[in-house]
C-alpha positions as CSV (number, residue, x, y, z in Angstrom):
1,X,17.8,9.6,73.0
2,X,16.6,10.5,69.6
3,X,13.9,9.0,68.6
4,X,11.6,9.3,65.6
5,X,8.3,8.9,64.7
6,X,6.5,9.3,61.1
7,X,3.3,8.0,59.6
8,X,3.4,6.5,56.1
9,X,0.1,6.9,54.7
10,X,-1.3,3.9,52.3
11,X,-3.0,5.3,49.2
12,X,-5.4,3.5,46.8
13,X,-4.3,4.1,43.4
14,X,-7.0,1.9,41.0
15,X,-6.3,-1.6,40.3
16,X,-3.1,-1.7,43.1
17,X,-2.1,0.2,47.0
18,X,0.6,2.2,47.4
19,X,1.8,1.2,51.2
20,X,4.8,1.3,53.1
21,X,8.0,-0.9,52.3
22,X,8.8,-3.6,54.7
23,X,11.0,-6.4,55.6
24,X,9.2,-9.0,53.8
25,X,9.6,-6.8,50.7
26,X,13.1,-7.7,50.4
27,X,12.7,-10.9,48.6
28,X,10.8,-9.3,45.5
29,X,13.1,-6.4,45.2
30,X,16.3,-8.4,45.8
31,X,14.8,-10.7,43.0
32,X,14.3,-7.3,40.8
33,X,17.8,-5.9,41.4
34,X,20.1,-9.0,40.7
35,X,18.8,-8.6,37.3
36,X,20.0,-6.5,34.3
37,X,16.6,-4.7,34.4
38,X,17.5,-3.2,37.3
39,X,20.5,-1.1,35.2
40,X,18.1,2.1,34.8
41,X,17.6,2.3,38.6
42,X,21.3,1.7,40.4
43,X,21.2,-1.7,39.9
44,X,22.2,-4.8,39.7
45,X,22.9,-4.9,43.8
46,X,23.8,-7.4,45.8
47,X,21.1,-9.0,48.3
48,X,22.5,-6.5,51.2
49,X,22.7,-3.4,49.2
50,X,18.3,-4.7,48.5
51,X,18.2,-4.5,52.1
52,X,19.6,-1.2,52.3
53,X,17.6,0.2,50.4
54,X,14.3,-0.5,52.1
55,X,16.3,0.6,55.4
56,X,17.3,4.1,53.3
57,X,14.1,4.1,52.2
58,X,12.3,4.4,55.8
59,X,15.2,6.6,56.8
60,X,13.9,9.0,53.7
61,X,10.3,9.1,55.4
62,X,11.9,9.7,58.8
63,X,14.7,12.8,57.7
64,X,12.0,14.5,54.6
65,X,8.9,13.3,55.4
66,X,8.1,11.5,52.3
67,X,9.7,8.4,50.1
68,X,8.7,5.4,48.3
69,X,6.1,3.4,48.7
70,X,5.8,-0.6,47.7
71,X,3.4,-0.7,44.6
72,X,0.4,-3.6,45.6
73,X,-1.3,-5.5,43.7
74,X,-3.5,-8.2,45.7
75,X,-1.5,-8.4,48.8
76,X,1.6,-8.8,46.3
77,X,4.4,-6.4,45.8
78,X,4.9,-5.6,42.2
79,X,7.1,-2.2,42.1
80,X,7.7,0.8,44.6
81,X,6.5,4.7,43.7
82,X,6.8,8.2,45.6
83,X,10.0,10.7,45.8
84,X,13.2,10.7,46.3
85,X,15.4,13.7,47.3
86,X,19.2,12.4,48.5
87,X,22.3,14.3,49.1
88,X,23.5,16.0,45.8
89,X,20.0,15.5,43.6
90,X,18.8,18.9,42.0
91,X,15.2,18.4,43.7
92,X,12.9,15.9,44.6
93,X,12.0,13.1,42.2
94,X,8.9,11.1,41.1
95,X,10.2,7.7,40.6
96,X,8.5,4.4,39.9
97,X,9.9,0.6,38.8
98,X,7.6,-1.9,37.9
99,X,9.3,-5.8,38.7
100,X,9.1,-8.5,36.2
101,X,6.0,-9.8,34.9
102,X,4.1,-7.0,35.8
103,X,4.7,-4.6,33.5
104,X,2.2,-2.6,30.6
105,X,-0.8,-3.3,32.7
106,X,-1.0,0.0,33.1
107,X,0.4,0.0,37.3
108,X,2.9,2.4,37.2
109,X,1.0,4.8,35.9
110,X,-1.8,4.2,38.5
111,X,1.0,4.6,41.6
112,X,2.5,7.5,40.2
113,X,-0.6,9.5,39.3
114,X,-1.8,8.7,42.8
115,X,1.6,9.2,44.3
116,X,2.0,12.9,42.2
117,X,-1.1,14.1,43.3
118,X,-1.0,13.1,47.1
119,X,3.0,14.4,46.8
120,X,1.3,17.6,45.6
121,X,-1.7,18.2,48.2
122,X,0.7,16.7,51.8
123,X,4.0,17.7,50.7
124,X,3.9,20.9,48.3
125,X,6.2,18.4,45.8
126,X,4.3,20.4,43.0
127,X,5.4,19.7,39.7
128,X,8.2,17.6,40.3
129,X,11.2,16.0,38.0
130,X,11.9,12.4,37.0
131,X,15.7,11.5,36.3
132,X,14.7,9.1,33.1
133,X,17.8,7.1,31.7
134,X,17.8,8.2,27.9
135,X,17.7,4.2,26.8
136,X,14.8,3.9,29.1
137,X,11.7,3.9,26.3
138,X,9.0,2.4,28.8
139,X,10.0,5.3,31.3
140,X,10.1,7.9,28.6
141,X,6.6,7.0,27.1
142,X,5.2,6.4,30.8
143,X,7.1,9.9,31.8
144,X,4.7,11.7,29.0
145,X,1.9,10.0,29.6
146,X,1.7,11.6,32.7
147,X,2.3,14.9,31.0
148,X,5.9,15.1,31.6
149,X,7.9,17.1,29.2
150,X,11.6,16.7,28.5
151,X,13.6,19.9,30.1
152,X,17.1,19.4,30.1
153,X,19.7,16.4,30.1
154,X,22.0,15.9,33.1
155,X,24.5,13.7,35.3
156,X,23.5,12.2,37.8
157,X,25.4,9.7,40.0
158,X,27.7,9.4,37.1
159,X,25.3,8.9,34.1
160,X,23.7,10.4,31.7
161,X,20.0,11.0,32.5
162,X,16.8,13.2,30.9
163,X,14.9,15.1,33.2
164,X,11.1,15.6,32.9
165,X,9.3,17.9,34.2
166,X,5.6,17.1,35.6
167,X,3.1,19.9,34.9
168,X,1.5,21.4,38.3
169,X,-1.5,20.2,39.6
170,X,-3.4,23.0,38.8
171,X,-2.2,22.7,35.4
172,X,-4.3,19.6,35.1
173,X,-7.2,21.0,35.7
């Protein structure tokens, strides 16, 4: 038998936590994904397909080590955060969603500067990419607040995406 164990660390990032995804997660993100909103991230899915992806998700941290995390805000999931690498993707991604009502407070950029530079020191997932849907202007502006920088356009999954490149951590400095 197989069997594995992995440790997904919580990380305070300002105002919210960036902990691990978990069953009880699936009403919020279910919520998120039946909507139109969802478009820019693979959505709308179905209920199951939700499920799924918190299931894929811990199977992410299992197989690389790192994934998403659920975005907190007072015991309340508001968005998930952290890297994504699957089958066929150029290299790994910073990717964030912030769920209705919750957005330009300023949250996503707290989980994914927290989640960039802890990718950075426990990973080596050193100046990483975002796929960015081209329509996506909240992304975009969020993408270069961060100090992103647009580098090329691409397909992914069958769409048409942006990538951004994040600037090294020592960059920052």
């Amino acid at each position: 038998m197989t069997r594995f164990v992995f440790e997904i660390p919580t990380l305070e990032a300002g105002d919210v936590s960036l902990r691990a995804m978990q069953e009880s997660d699936l009403e919020p993100l279910a919520a998120f994904y039946a909507t139109e909103r969802s478009a820019f991230v693979g959505g709308p899915l179905s209920r199951a397909d939700a499920w799924r992806l918190i299931s894929g998700n811990l199977g992410h941290w299992a197989l690389r080590g790192y994934g998403m995390w659920v975005i907190d805000l007072d015991r309340q999931p508001v968005g998930v955060c952290g890297f994504i690498f699957r089958e066929g993707w150029d290299e790994p991604e910073l990717g964030w969603q912030v769920w209705g009502g919750f957005e330009g407070r300023g949250l996503a950029y707290q989980a994914a500067s927290a989640a960039r530079a802890h990718g950075a020191r426990a990973y080596g997932l050193n100046g990483v990419i975002s796929y960015i849907d081209p329509r996506n202007a909240r992304s975009i502006r969020l993408a270069e607040r961060l100090g992103a920088a647009f580098e090329r356009e691409t397909v992914l999954l069958d769409k048409h995406c942006h990538v951004y490149r994040h600037p090294k951590m020592e960059e920052m400095a």
